[in-house]
Short mmCIF file of the C-alpha atoms (twelve columns), coordinates in Angstrom:
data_MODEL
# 
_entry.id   MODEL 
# 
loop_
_atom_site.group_PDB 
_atom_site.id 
_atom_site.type_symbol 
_atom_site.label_atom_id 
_atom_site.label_alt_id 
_atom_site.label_comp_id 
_atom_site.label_asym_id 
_atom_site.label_seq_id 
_atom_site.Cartn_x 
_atom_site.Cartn_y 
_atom_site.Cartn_z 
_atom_site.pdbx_PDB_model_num 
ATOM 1   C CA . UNK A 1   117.239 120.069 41.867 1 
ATOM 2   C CA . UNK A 2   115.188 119.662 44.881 1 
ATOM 3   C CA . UNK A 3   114.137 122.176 46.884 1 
ATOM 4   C CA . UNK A 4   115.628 121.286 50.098 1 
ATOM 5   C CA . UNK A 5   118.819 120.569 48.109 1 
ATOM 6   C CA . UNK A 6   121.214 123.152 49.156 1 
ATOM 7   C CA . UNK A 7   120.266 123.128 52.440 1 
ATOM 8   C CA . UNK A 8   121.426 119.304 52.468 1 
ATOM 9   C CA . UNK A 9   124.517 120.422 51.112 1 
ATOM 10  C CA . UNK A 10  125.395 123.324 53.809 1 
ATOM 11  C CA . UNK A 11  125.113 120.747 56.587 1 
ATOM 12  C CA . UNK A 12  127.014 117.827 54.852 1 
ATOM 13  C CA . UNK A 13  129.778 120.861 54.507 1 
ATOM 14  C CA . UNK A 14  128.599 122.557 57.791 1 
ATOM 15  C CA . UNK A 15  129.834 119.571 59.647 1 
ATOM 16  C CA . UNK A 16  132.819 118.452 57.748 1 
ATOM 17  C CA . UNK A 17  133.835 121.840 58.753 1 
ATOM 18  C CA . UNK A 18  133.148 121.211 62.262 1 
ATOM 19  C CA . UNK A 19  135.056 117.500 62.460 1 
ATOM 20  C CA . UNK A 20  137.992 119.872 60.847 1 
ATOM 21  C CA . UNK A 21  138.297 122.336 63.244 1 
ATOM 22  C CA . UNK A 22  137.236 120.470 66.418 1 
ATOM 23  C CA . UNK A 23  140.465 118.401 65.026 1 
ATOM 24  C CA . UNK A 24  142.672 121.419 64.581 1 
ATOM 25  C CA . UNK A 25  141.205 123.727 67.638 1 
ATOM 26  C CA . UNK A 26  139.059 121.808 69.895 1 
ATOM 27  C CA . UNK A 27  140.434 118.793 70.882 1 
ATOM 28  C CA . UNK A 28  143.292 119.459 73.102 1 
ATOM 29  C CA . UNK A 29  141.405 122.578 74.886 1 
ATOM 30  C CA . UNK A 30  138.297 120.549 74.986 1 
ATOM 31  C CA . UNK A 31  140.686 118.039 77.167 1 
ATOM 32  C CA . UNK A 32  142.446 120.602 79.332 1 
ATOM 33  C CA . UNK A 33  139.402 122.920 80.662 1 
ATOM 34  C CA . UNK A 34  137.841 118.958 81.233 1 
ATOM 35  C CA . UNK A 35  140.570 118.185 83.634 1 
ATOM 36  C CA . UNK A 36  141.166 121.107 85.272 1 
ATOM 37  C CA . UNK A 37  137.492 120.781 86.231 1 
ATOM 38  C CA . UNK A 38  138.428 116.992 87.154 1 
ATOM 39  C CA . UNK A 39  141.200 118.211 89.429 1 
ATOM 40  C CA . UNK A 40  138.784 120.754 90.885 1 
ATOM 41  C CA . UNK A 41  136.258 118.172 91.506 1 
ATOM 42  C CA . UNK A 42  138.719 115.364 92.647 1 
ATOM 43  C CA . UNK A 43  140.260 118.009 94.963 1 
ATOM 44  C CA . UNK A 44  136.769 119.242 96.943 1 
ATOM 45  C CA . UNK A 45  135.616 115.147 97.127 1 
ATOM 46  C CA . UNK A 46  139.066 114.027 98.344 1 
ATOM 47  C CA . UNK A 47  141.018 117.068 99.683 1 
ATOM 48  C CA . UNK A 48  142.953 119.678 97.676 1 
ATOM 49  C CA . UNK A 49  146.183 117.964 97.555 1 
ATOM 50  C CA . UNK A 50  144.759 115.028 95.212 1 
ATOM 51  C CA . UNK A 51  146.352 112.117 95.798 1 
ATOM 52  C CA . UNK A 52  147.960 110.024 93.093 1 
ATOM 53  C CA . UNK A 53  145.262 107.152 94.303 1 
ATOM 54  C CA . UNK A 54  142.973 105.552 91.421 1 
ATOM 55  C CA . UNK A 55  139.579 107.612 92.362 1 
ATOM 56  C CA . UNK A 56  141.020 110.725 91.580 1 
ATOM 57  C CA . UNK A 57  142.431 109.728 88.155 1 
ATOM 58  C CA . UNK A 58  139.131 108.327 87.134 1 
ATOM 59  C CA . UNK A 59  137.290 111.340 87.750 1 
ATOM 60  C CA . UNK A 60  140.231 113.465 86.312 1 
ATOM 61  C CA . UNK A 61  140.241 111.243 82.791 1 
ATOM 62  C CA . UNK A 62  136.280 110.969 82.971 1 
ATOM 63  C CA . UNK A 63  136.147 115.182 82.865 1 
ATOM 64  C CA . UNK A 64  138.472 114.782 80.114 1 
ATOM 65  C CA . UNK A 65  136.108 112.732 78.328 1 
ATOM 66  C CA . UNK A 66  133.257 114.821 79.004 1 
ATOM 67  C CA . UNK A 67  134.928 117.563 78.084 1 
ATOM 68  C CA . UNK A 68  136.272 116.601 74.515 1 
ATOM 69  C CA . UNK A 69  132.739 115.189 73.850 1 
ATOM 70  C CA . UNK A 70  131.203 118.709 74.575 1 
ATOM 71  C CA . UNK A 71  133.943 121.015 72.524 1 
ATOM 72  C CA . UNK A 72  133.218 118.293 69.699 1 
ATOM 73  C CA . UNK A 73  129.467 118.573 69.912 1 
ATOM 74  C CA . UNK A 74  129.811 122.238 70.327 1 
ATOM 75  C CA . UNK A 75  132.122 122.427 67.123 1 
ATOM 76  C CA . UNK A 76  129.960 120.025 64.813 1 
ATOM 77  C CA . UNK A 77  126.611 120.800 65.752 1 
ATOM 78  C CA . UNK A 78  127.115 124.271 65.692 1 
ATOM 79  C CA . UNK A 79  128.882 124.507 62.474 1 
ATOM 80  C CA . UNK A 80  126.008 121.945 60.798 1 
ATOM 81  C CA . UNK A 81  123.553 124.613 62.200 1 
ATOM 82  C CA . UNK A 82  125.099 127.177 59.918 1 
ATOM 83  C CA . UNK A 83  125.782 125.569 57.332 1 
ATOM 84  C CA . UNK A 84  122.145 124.400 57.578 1 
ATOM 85  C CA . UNK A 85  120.856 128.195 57.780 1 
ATOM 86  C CA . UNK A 86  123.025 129.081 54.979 1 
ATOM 87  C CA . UNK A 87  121.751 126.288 52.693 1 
ATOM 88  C CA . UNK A 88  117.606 126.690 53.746 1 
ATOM 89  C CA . UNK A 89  118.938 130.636 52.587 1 
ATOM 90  C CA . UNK A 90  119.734 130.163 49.144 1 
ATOM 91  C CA . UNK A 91  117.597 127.439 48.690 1 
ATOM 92  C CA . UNK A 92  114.496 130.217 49.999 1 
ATOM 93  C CA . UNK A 93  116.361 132.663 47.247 1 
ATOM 94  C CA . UNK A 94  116.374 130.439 44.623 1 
ATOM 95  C CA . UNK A 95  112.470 129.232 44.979 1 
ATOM 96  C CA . UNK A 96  111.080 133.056 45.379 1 
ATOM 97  C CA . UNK A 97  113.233 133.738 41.576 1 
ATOM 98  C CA . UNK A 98  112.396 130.398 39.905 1 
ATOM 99  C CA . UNK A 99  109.449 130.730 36.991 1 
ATOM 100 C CA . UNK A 100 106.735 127.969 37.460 1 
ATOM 101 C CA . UNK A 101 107.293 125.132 35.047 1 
ATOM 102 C CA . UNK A 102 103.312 125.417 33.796 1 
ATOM 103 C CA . UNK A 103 103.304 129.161 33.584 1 
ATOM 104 C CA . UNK A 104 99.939  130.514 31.551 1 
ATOM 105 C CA . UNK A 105 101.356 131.376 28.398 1 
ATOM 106 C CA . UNK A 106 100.260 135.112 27.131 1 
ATOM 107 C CA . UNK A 107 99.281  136.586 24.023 1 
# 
């Protein structure tokens, strides 16, 4: 084995531990905290009361957007990070306890 080999394999499960909770936990806040800032936005361009007017939905739904991207790259990256850290851990364990192959031999 390699000796970056673990550390590949903590951010290939890093991440795939990410997609599965920004699936399960990130998506649908991700999208509500984007368009209450939409609202909030729409409402000090326009005027509080938004109007039901095409502007104001586009900047509601692109917040919405913005805001799932972030919670996803927040969950993924963040999760690949660790799982990163964790790997480059064990694979720093594992080379300070491994015996050189071409060890002097003594007598």
């Amino acid at each position: 084995m390699t000796t970056k080999e673990m550390a590949k394999k903590g951010l290939y499960v890093g991440t795939g531990m990410g997609l599965l909770l920004f699936a399960l936990v990130g998506l649908f806040p991700g999208s509500m905290i984007g368009g209450v800032i939409g609202l909030k936005i729409a409402g000090s361009l326009l005027g509080s009361p938004v109007q039901a007017a095409l502007l104001p939905r586009l900047i509601v739904a692109a917040s919405m957007i913005i805001g799932v991207v972030v919670a996803a790259i927040t969950f993924v990256l963040g999760t690949g990070i660790v799982g990163w850290a964790a790997g480059s851990a064990v694979d720093a364990i594992r080379a300070r306890h491994e015996v050189p192959a071409e060890a002097p031999a003594r007598h």
